[in-house]
ROLOBA-795902 format. One record per residue (C-alpha): x, y, z negated; residue in three letters; residue number from 1. Coordinates in steps of 0.25 Angstrom, whole numbers, plus 5000, padded with zeros to 4 digits. Example, Ala and Ser with C-alpha at 12.3 -4.5 7.8 and 13.67 -1.06 7.14 Angstrom:
! residues 2
+------+-------+------+---------+-----+
! east ! north !   up ! residuo ! num !
+------+-------+------+---------+-----+
! 5049 !  4982 ! 4969 !     ALA !   1 !
! 5055 !  4996 ! 4971 !     SER !   2 !
+------+-------+------+---------+-----+
//
This chain:
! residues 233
+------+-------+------+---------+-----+
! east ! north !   up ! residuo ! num !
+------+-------+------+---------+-----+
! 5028 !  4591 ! 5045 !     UNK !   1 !
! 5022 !  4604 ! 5047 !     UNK !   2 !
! 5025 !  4612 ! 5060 !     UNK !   3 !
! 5027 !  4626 ! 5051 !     UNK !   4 !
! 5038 !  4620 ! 5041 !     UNK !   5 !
! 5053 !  4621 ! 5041 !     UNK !   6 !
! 5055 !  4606 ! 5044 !     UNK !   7 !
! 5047 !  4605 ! 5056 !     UNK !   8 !
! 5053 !  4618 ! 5062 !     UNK !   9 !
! 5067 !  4612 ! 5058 !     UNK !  10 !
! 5063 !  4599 ! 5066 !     UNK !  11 !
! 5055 !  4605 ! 5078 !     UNK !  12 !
! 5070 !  4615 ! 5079 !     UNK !  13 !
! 5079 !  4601 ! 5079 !     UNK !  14 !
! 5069 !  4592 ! 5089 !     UNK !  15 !
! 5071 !  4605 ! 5100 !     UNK !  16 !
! 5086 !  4605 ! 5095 !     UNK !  17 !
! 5089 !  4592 ! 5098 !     UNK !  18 !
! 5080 !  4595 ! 5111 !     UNK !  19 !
! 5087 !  4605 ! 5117 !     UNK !  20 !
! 5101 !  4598 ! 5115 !     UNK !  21 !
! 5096 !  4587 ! 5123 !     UNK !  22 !
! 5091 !  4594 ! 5132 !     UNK !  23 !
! 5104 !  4602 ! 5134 !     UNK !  24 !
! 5113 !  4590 ! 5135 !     UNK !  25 !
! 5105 !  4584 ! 5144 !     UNK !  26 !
! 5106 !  4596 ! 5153 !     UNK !  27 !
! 5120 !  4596 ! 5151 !     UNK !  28 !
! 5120 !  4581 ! 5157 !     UNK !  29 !
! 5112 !  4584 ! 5168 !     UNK !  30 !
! 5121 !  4596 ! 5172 !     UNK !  31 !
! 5134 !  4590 ! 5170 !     UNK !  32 !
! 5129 !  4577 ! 5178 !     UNK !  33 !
! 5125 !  4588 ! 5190 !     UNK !  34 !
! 5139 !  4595 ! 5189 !     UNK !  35 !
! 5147 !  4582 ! 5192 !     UNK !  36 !
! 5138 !  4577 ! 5200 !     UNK !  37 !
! 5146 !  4581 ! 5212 !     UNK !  38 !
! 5156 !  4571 ! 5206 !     UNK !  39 !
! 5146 !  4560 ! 5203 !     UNK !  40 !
! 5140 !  4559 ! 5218 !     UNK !  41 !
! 5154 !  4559 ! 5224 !     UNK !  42 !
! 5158 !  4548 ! 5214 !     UNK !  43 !
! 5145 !  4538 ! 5218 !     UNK !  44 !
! 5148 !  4542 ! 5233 !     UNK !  45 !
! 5163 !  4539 ! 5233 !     UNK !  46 !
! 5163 !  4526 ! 5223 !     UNK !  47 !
! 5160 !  4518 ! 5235 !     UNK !  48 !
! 5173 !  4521 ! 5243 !     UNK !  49 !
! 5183 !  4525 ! 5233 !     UNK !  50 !
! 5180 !  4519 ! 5222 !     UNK !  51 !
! 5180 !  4523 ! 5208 !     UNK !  52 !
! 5191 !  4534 ! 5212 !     UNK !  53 !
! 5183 !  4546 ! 5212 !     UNK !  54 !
! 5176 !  4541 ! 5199 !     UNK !  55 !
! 5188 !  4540 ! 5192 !     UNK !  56 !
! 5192 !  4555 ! 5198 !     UNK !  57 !
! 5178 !  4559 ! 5192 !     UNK !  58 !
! 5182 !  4553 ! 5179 !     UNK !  59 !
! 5195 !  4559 ! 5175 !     UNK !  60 !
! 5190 !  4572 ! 5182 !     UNK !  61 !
! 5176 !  4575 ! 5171 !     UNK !  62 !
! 5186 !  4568 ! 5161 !     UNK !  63 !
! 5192 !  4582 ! 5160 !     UNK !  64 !
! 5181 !  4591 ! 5156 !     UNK !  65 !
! 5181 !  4593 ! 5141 !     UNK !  66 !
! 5171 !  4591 ! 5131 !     UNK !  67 !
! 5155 !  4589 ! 5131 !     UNK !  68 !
! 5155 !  4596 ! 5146 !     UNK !  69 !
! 5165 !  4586 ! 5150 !     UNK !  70 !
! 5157 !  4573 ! 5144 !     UNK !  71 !
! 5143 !  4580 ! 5151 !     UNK !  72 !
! 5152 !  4580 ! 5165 !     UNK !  73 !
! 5157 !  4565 ! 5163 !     UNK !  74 !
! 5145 !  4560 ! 5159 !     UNK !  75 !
! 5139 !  4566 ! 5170 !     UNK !  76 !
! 5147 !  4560 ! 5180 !     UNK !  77 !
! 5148 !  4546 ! 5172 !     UNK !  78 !
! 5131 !  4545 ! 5172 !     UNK !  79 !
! 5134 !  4543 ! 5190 !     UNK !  80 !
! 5145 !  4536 ! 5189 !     UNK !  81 !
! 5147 !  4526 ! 5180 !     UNK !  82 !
! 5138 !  4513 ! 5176 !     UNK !  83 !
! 5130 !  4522 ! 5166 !     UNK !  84 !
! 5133 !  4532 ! 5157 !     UNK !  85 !
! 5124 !  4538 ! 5149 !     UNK !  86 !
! 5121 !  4554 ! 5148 !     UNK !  87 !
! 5122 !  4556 ! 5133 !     UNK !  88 !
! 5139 !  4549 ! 5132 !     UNK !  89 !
! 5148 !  4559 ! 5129 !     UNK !  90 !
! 5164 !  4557 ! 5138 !     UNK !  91 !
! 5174 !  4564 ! 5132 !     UNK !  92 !
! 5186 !  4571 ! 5138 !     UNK !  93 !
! 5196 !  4564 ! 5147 !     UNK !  94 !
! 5186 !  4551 ! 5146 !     UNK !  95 !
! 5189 !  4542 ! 5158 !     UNK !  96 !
! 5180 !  4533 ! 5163 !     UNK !  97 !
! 5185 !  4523 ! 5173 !     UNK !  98 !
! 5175 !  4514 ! 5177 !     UNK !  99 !
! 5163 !  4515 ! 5183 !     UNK ! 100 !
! 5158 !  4504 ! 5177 !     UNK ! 101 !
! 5154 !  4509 ! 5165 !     UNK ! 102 !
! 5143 !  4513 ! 5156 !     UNK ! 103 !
! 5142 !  4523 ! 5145 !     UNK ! 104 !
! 5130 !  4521 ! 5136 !     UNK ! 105 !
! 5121 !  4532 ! 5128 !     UNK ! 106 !
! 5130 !  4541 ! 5119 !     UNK ! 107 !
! 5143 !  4537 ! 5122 !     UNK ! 108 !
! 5153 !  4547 ! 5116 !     UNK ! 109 !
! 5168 !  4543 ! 5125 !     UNK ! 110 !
! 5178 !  4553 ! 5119 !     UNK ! 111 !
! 5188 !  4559 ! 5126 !     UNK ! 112 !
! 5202 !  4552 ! 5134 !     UNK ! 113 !
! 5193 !  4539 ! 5134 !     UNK ! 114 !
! 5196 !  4530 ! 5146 !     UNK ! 115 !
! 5183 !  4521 ! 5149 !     UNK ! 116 !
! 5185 !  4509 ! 5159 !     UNK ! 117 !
! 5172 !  4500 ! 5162 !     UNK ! 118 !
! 5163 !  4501 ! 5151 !     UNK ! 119 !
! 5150 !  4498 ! 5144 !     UNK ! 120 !
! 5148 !  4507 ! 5133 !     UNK ! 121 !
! 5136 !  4506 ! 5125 !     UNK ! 122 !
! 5127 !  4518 ! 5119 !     UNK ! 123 !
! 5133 !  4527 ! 5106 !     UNK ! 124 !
! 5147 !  4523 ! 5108 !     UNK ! 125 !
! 5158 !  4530 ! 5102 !     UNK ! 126 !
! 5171 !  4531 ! 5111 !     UNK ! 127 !
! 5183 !  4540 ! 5104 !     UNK ! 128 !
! 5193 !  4546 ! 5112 !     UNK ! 129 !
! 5205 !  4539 ! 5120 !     UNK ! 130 !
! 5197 !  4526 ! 5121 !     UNK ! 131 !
! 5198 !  4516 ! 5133 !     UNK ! 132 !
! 5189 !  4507 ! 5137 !     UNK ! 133 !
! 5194 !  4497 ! 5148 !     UNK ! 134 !
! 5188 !  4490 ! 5157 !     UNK ! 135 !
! 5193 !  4477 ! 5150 !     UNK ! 136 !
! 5206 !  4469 ! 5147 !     UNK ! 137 !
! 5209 !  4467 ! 5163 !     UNK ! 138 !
! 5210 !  4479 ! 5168 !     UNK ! 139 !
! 5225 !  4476 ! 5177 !     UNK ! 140 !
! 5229 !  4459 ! 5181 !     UNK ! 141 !
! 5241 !  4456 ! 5176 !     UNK ! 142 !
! 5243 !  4440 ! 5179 !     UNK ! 143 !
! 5250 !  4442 ! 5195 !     UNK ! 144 !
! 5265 !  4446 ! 5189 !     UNK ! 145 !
! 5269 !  4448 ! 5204 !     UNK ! 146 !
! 5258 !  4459 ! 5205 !     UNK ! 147 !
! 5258 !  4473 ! 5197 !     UNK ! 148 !
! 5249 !  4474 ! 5188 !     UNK ! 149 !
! 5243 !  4487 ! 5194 !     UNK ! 150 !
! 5238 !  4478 ! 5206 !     UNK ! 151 !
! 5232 !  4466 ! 5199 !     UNK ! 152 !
! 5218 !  4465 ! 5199 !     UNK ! 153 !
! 5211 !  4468 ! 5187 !     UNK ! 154 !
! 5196 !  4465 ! 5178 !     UNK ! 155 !
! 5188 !  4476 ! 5175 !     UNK ! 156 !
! 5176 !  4473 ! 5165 !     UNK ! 157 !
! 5167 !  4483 ! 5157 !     UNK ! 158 !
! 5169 !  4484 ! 5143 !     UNK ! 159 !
! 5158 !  4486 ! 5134 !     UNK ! 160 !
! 5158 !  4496 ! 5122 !     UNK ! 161 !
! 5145 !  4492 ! 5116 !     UNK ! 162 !
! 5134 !  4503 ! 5109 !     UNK ! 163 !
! 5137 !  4510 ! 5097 !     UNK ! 164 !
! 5152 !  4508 ! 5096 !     UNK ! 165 !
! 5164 !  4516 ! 5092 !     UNK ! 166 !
! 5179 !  4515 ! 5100 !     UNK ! 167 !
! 5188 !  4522 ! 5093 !     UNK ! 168 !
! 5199 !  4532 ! 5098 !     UNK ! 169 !
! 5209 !  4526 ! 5109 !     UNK ! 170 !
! 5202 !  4513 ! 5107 !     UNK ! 171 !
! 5204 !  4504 ! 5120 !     UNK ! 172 !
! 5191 !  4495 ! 5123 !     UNK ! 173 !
! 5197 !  4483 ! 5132 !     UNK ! 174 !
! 5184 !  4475 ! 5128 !     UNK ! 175 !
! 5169 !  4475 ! 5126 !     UNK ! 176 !
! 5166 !  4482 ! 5112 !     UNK ! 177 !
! 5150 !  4478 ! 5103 !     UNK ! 178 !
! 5140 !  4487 ! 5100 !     UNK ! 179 !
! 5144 !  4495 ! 5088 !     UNK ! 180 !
! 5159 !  4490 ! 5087 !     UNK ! 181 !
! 5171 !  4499 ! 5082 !     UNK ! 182 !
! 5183 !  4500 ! 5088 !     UNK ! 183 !
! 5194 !  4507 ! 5081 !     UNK ! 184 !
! 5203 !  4518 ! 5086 !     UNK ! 185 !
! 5213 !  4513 ! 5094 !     UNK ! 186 !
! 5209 !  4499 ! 5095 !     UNK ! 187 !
! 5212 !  4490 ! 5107 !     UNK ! 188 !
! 5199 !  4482 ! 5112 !     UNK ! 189 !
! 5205 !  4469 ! 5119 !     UNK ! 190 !
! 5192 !  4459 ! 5117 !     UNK ! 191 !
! 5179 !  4461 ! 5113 !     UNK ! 192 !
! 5175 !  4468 ! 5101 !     UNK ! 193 !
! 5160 !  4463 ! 5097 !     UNK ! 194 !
! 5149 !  4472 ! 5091 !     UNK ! 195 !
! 5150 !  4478 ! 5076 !     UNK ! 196 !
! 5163 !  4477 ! 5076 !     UNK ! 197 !
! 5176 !  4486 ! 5072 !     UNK ! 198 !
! 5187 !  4484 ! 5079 !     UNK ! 199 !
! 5201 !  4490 ! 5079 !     UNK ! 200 !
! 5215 !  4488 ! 5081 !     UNK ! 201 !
! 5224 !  4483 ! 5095 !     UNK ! 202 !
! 5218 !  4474 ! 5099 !     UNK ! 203 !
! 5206 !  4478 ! 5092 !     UNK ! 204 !
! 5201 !  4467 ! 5082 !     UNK ! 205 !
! 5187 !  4469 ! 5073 !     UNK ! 206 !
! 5190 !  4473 ! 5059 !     UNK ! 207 !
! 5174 !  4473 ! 5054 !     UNK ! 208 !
! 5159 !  4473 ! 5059 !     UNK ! 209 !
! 5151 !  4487 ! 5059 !     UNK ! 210 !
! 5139 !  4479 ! 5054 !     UNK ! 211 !
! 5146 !  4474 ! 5040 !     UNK ! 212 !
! 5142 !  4484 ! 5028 !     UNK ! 213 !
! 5159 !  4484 ! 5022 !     UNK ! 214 !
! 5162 !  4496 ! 5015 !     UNK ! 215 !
! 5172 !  4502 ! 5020 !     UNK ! 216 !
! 5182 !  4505 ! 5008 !     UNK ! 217 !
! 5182 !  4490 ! 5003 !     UNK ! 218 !
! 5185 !  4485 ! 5020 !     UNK ! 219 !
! 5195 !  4498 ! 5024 !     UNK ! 220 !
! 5210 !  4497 ! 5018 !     UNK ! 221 !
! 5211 !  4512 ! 5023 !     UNK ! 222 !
! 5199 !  4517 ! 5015 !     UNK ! 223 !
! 5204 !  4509 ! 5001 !     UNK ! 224 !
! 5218 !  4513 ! 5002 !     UNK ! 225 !
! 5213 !  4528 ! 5005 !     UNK ! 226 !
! 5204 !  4526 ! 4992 !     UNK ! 227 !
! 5214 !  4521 ! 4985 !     UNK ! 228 !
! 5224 !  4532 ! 4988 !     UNK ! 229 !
! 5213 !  4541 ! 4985 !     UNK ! 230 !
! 5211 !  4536 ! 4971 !     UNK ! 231 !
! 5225 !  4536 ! 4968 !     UNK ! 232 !
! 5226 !  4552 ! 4971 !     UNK ! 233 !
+------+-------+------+---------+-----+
//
């Protein structure tokens, strides 16, 4: 490709495009992470003494700040405090993420109102808005009937949402989820969901594999009825 024609110009325009937009977000990162820094340093200093408190005031606190400003501040915040969590998520509005223990992988989008416990969750994941993610089945004991259940000891475990998956809206993940597995909006996670996998419903059960070529109007009732309707119109 000659440098004087149209098509290099155009490409030579895109590369320092794409350049500059990098460059800026990352700017963006390294200056929301020094604006709640403050934050971050008095959350390592106290964590020792009182716990995950102050972490879970931090938490609700940058929850509130709306849109990409918002995700830059949490994210900020998250990169000190958490397990790992990478640079490039993406946390929505009113996310809360309980737990320290848990990891955000590489290009996470979490939408908004979600609720994270203790978590594993792998690179390109897809969370829609209003999804919980526990940390397991056991969160409150239940088998002493002479004591409330609010005073009865627990089990806490990391859940794993593996790479590349997708967890519809208000979904509740009570159990480790494989790499590149569906689960349908609103679907209740109670045992383990393996990888390649579409799951939905309460409790959520597997309905097909992403890896089987079906097409999709032969297997879907909803899309033959809607052909159906539309043929008789």
């Amino acid at each position: 490709m000659h440098e004087s024609s149209p098509d290099y110009h155009q490409l030579t325009l895109g590369i320092q495009t794409d350049l500059s937009k990098k460059l800026l977000k990352s700017m963006a990162r390294s200056l929301a992470a020094a604006l709640v820094s403050p934050l971050s340093v008095l959350d390592l200093t106290t964590k020792g003494f009182a716990g995950d408190s102050f972490f879970a005031a931090c938490s609700h606190l940058l929850s509130l700040f709306p849109g990409k400003t918002g995700s830059y501040l949490r994210v900020g915040f998250y990169r000190f405090s958490l397990e790992y969590c990478a640079s490039d998520c993406y946390i929505g509005f009113g996310t809360i993420i309980s737990q320290r223990a848990t990891v955000i992988g590489a290009r996470v989008y979490i939408g908004p109102q979600c609720n994270i416990g203790a978590c594993r969750i792998g690179d390109d994941t897809l969370i829609a808005s209003g999804v919980h993610v526990m940390s397991g089945t056991r969160q409150h004991g239940i088998t002493d009937l002479q004591l409330p259940i609010r005073e009865q000891e627990g089990i806490y475990r990391q859940i794993v949402v593996g790479r590349d998956c997708w967890i519809g809206n208000a979904a509740i993940i009570m159990a480790n989820v494989g790499d590149k597995s569906i689960v349908g909006a609103g679907s209740v996670v109670t045992a383990e969901i393996d990888a390649l996998k579409i799951a939905v419903g309460n409790p959520a059960r597997v309905i097909r594999e992403r890896d089987v070529d079906i097409p999709a109007r032969a297997k879907s009732p909803s899309l033959k009825s809607s052909a159906a309707e539309i043929r008789a119109d």
